[in-house]
N, C-alpha and C positions, 0 to 999 in steps of 0.2 A: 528525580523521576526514574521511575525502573520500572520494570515487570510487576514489583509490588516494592512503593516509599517508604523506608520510615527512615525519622531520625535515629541514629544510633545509640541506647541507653543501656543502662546496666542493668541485666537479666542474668537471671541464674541459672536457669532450666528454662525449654522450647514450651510456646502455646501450642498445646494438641486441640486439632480441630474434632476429636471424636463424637462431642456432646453436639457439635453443631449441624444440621440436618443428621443427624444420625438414625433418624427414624425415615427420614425420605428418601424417595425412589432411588433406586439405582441406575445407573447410564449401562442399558444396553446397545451396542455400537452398530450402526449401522454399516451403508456400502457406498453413504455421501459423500463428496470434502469438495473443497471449495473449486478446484480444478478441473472436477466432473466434466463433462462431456467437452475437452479441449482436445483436437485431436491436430498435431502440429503435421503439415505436408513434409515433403522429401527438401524442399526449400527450407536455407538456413544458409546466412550471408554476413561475414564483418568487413566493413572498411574506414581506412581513416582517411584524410586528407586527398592522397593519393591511389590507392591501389585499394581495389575489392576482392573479396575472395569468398566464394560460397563453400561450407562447412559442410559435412557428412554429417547427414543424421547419426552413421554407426559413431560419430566423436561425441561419447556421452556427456564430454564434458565443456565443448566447445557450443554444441549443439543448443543451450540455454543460456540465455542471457547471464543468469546468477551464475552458471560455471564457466561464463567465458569472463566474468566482469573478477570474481575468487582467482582463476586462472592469472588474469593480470596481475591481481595483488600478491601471489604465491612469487610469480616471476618477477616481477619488479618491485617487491616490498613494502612498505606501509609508509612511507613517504610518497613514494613516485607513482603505485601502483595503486594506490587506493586513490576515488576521485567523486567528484558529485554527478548525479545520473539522474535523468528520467524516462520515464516510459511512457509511448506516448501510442494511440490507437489510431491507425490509418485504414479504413474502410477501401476496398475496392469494388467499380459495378464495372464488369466488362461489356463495352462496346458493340455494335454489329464487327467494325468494321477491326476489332482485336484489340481494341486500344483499352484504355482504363482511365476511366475519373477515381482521382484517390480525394475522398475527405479524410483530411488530417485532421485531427481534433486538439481543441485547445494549441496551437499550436505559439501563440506569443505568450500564453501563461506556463508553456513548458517551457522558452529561452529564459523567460524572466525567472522561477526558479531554479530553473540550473544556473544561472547567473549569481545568484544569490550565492545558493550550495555552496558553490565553488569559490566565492569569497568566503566565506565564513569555514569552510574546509580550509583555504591554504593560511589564513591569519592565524586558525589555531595550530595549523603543523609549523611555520615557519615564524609567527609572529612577528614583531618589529624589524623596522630596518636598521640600520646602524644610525641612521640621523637620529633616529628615538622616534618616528612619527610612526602611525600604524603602515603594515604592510601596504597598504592603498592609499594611505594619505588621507586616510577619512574612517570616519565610523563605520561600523560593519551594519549594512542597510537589510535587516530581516523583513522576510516578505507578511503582508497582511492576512494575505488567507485571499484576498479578490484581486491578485494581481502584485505584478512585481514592483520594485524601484525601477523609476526614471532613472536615476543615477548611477545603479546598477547593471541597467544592460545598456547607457552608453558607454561603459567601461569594458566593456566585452562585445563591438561591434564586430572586427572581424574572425572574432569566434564563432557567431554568430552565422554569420553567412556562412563560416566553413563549418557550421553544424547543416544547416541547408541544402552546405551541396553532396556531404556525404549522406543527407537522407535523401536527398535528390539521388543518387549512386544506386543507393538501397533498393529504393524506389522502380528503378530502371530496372533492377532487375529480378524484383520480385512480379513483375511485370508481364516479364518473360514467361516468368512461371507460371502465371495463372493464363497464360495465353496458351502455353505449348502443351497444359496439363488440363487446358477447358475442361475437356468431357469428364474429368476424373472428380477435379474439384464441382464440379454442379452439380447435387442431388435435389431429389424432393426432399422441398420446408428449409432449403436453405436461405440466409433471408441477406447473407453477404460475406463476401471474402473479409477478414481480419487481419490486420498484418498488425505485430507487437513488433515497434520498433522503439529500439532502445540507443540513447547517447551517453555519453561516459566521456566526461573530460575529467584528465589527469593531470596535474601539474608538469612542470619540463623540468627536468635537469639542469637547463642553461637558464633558464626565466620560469622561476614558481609562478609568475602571476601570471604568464598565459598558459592557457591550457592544452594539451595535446586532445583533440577531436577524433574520437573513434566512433562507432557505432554498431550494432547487433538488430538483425532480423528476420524472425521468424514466423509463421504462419501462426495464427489461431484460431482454427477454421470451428467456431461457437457453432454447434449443432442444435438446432429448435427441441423442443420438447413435444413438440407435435408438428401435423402440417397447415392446422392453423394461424393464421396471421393474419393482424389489423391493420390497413392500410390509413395512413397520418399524412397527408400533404406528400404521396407521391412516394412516403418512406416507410418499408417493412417497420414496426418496431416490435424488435426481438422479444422472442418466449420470456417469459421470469424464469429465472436458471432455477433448478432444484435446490430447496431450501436444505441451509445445513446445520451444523451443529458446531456449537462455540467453545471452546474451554477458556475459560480465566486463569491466570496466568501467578501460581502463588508457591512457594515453595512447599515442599515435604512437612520441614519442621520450621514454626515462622520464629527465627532469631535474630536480631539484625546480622548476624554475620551472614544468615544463609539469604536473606532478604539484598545486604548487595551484592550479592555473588552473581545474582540473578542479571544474566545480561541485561543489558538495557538500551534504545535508541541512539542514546545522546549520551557527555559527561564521560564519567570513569567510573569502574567498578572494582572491591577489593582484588578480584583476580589479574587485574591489569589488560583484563581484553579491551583497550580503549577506544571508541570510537570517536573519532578526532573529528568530526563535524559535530560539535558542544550544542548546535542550538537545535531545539524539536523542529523545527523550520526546515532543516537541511536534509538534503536526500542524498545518503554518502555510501557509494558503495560498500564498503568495512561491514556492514548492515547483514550484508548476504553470510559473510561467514558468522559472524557475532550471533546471529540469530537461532542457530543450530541447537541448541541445546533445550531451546525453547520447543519444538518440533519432536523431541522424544517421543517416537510411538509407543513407546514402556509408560509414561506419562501424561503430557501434554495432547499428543497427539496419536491417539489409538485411533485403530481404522471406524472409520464414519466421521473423524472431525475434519472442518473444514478448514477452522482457522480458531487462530491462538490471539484473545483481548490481554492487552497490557491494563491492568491497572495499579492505582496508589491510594494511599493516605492521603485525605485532603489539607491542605496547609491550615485549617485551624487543629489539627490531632495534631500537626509535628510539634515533639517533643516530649509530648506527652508518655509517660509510662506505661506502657502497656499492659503490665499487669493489674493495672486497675478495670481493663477491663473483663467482661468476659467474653468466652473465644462469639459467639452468637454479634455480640458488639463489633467484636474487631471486624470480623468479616462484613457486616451489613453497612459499616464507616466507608466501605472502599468505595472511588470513583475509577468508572471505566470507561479507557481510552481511547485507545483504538488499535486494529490488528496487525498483524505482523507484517503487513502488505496489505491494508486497507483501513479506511475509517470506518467508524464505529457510529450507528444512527439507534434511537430510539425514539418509536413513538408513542406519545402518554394518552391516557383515555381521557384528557382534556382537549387531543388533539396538538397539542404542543409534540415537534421535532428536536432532537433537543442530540448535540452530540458536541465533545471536546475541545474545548478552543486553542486557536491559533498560539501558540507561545507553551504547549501541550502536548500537541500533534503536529506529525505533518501535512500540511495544507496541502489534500489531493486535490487533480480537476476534478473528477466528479465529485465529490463534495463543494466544490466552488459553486458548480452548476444546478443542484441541489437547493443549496444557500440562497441565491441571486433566483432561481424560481419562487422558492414558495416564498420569497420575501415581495416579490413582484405581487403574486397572486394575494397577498395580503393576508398569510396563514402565518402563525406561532412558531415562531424559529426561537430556538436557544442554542446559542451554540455561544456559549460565555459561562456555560458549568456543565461540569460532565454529569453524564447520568449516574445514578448509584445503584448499589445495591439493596439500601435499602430503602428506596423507591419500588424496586424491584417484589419486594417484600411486603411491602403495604399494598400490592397489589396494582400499580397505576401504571404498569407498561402496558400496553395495547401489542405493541409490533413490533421486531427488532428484524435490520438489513446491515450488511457491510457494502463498500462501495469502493471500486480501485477502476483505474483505467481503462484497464479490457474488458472485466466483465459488466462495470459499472454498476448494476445494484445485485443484490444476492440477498435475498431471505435468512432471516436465521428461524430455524424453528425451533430450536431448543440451547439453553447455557447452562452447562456442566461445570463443576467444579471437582479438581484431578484429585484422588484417591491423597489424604493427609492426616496424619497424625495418626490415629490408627482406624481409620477407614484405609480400607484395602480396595477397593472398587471407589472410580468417579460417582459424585452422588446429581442431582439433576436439579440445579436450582432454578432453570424455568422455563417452561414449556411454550409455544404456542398457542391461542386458545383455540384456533381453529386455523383452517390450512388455505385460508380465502386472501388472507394478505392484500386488504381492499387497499390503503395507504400506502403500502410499498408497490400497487402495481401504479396507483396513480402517478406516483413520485418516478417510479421509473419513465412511464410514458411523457411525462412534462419533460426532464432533466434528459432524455433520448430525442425528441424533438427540439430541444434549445441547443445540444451539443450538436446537432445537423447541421442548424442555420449559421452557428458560430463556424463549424469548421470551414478550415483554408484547402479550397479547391484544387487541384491540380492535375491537368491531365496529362497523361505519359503515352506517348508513340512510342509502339516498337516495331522493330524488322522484321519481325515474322511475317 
C-alpha cells in the first residue's frame, strides 16, 4: 500500500500518461482547500501529566498540532518521539452563568484507537522481549473500524485516565478562553466553539510499553457559510463547508522505483522514510512529517486543492506486468483510498456509499458514524471495496465527500489528476454534476445528529 501499489517488475522505460485524458479539460485552480474557513483564536495550549502551558500563536511551529507533535519527533527521535495520536473534536456552548458544556465527541473510540496505535507502534519499534513472547504477551489486537479491543484498552487503563485528566487540563483552560474572549468569539451564524484537541502518547525510555501522555489544543472556530441554520433537536447543524478539489496521488513517471518512493501511510518505502506503525489501522505520528512531499504545491497540491487521495493497484493486478497494459488501463485499474487526513466517500447513482475498508484505511470517527447510520437507516453501505477509477469512468459516481474529525463531512466537487508524463498542466477527471450535493448534505445532517447524542458531556467551572 502506497500512494500508488505495485508489485515491483522488470521495466525498461516509464508509462507516459500523455495519451491518457490528453484531450480533457485542464484543472484551472481555484482559492478552495480543505482548510477554508478555519480561523484558529489567540488560544493554543500543551500539557502532559503534570504541567500545562499555553503556546503563542507567533510559535509557528508549536502553535499546530502537526508541528508541535514533528517538534517532538525532531527532539526526541524516531523511537521515543514518534507516538500514536488522535484527534478528537470538543464542541463548547457557553453558559448564562460563564461556565461551558463541552461535548466531546467519540470519546471511548478515540482511547480505544489510540490504544491500539500505540500497541502496534511499540511491537514494531521494539518488538520481542527477551523471553521470545510478543512485546505484550499477546497478539497485536487491530481495531475493526466500529470500535476498539476489549483487551486493548484494559491494557492501557491508567493511560487512559491520565489521557482524561490531561484533557480535563486542556479543557480548563480553554474555558478560560472562551469565557474572557466572549464578546470576540460570538459572531453572527456562528453555530459553536470548536476546540481540536489532540493526544499523542509516546513510548518512555524506562518502559516502552507505557506511554508518556501529552496533549495539544487549539481552537477551530468553523465559520457558517451563511447566517442560515437548521435547528435538529435543539442543535445548530453546521453549513456544508465549501466543496473542494481532490488530487489523486501518482507519480511523475509511473516505474516501480518511482511508485515506492512514494510515501506512504504504513510499512516501508525504498527511500527508508519508514513509518513504524506497519498496520493501516494505526494512527502514528511519523505521518505528519512523512506526508510532505505528497503536499507539493508544484504538484499535488497547487492552490484550490483541498486534499491529496491515496490510491493503489488492486490485489488481483499485483504482479502483473505492466506493460501489458495500456497507460488508459493502468490508470482506470486504480482503487482509491483515502486522504491525507481524512477518508474517502463515494456515492454511486444506485445509491450505494461505498468507501475503503478497514485493514486499507484508517478507521476515522466520522466515518465510523457514517457506517453505523446509514447501516441503521437500511441504505447501501460498501465499505469492503474501495471505489475506482474506473467506476468513475463508466460514469456511476453521483457525489464524492471526505470526512476527518473536525470538519466531518466536506464535499469534493472535482478530482484532478497531477500533471504526468508529458502533460504539463493537471488534467480533471471528474467533476461534479451539479453543486446541490443532496446525499452528502443528508449524510452530514444524520452523522452530526448521531455524533451529538453519542458525545460525552462535561461541564467545566471557571473563576471568572
Amino acid at each position: 500500500y502506497t500512494a500508488l501499489l505495485l508489485s515491483t517488475i522488470s521495466l525498461t522505460s516509464p508509462i507516459l500518461c500523455q495519451a491518457f485524458y490528453s484531450s480533457g479539460p485542464q484543472y484551472q485552480p481555484s482559492k478552495t482547500a480543505l482548510h477554508n474557513n478555519i480561523d484558529l483564536t489567540s488560544f493554543c495550549a500543551e500539557a502532559d501529566i503534570q504541567h500545562i502551558n499555553q503556546i503563542p500563536q507567533s510559535d509557528i511551529t508549536l502553535s499546530s498540532a502537526r508541528g508541535w507533535m514533528e517538534h517532538i519527533e525532531q527532539r526526541d527521535g524516531p523511537k521515543y518521539g514518534v507516538g500514536a495520536y488522535t484527534v478528537l473534536r470538543c464542541d463548547a456552548t457557553l453558559q448564562p452563568d460563564m461556565n461551558c458544556e463541552w461535548k466531546i465527541w467519540g470519546e471511548k473510540f478515540h482511547m480505544d484507537r489510540l490504544s491500539s496505535s500505540f500497541q502496534t507502534l511499540t511491537t514494531n519499534l521494539f518488538g520481542a522481549t527477551e523471553s521470545g513472547g510478543s512485546f505484550y504477551g499477546g497478539g497485536i489486537t487491530s481495531m475493526s473500524g466500529m470500535g476498539g479491543s476489549v483487551h486493548t484498552e484494559s491494557m492501557f487503563t491508567d493511560s487512559i485516565e491520565e489521557t482524561r485528566h490531561v484533557m480535563s487540563m486542556l479543557l480548563e483552560q480553554a474555558t478560560e478562553s472562551i469565557c474572557a474572549n466572549a464578546c470576540n468569539l460570538q459572531h453572527e451564524g456562528s453555530l459553536t466553539h470548536t476546540l481540536m484537541l489532540t493526544i499523542l502518547w509516546t513510548p518512555s525510555s524506562s518502559q516502552q510499553s507505557i506511554p508518556l501522555v501529552r496533549g495539544h489544543a487549539a481552537f477551530a472556530t468553523i465559520a457558517p457559510e451563511s447566517t442560515t441554520s437548521n435547528s435538529i433537536d435543539n442543535e445548530s447543524l453546521p453549513p456544508l463547508p465549501t466543496p473542494i478539489t481532490a488530487c489523486i496521488a501518482i507519480p511523475n513517471q509511473l516505474t516501480p522505483e518511482s511508485l515506492s518512493i512514494l510515501p506512504r501511510r504504513h510499512g516501508m518505502n525504498l527511500n527508508l522514510q519508514r513509518q513504524v506503525g506497519s498496520s493501516a489501522s494505526a494512527k502514528v505520528s511519523s505521518w505528519c512529517r512523512i506526508r510532505r512531499p505528497l503536499e507539493d504545491p508544484n504538484r499535488y497540491k497547487p492552490p484550490g486543492v483541498g486534499e491529496v487521495i491515496l490510491v493503489r493497484k488492486p490485489e488481483t493486478e499485483r504482479g502483473t506486468n505492466i506493460m501489458t497494459y495500456s497507460n488508459e488501463n493502468f490508470i482506470d485499474t486504480l482503487e482509491l483510498l483515502e486522504g491525507l487526513i481524512s477518508n474517502f466517500f463515494v456515492v454511486y447513482k444506485d445509491g450505494t456509499v461505498r468507501t475503503a475498508p478497514v485493514g486499507l484505511v484508517l478507521p476515522g470517527y466520522a466515518r465510523h458514524l457514517i457506517i453505523q447510520e446509514l447501516n441503521e437507516r437500511g441504505m447501501k453501505v460498501d465499505s469492503s471495496n474501495p471505489p475506482t477509477i474506473q467506476d468513475m469512468r463508466d460514469g456511476l459516481w453521483s457525489e464524492v465527500f471526505v470526512t476527518s474529525a473536525i470538519r466531518l463531512v466536506v464535499p469534493v466537487e472535482r478530482i484532478i489528476m497531477p500533471a504526468t508524463g508529458a502533460n504539463v498542466n493537471p488534467l480533471i477527471l471528474w467533476e461534479a454534476p451539479n453543486d446541490e450535493y443532496r446525499a452528502t448534505r443528508m449524510i452530514q445532517s444524520a452523522m452530526y445528529q448521531r455524533g451529538c447524542r453519542q458525545a460525552t458531556v462535561k461541564n467545566v467551572v471557571t473563576s471568572i
